[in-house]
N, C-alpha and C positions, 0 to 999 in steps of 0.2 A: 616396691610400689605394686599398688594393686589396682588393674581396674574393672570399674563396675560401671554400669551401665544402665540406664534408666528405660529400658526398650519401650515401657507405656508414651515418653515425651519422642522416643527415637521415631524420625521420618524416614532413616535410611538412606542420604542424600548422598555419603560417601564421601564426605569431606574428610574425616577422619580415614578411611581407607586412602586419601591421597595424600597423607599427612603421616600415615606411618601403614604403609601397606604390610609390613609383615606382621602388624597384630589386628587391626582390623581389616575385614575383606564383605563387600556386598555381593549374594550371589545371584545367579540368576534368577531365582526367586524372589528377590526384591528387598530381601532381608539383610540386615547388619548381624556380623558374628564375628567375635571377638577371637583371635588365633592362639594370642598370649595372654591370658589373667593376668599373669608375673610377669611379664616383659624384664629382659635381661638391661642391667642399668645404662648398656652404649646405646638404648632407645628410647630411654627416659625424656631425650626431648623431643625426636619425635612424638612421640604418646603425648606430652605436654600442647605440642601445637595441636595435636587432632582433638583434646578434650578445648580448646581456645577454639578453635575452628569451628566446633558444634554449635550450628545457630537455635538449638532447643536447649542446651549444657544439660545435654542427657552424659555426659560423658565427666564420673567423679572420679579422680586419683587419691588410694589411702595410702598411706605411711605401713611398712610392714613391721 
């Protein structure tokens, strides 16, 4: 799994950050940054709620 991220629709709201905090993380600058691109597959569902979670669905999952 891959993911990518649409940073132009991203608000930065951290929902995903609370949904799989060891791949995304907002930092004090107000920014979303992605930790894992490839996230290892025992976080595939977190990573799954936090792209569900995204009220912009800036957040796309691809098949590798």
């Amino acid at each position: 799994m891959r993911v990518r991220v649409d940073f132009d629709s991203c608000d930065s709201n951290g929902l995903c950050a609370l949904a799989a905090p060891t791949v995304f993380e907002v930092r004090d600058d107000d920014y979303l940054y992605v930790l894992q691109e490839n996230p290892p597959q025992e976080l595939w569902d977190e990573v799954t709620q936090a792209a569900t979670a995204c009220p912009k669905l800036a957040i796309t999952l691809e098949d590798q």
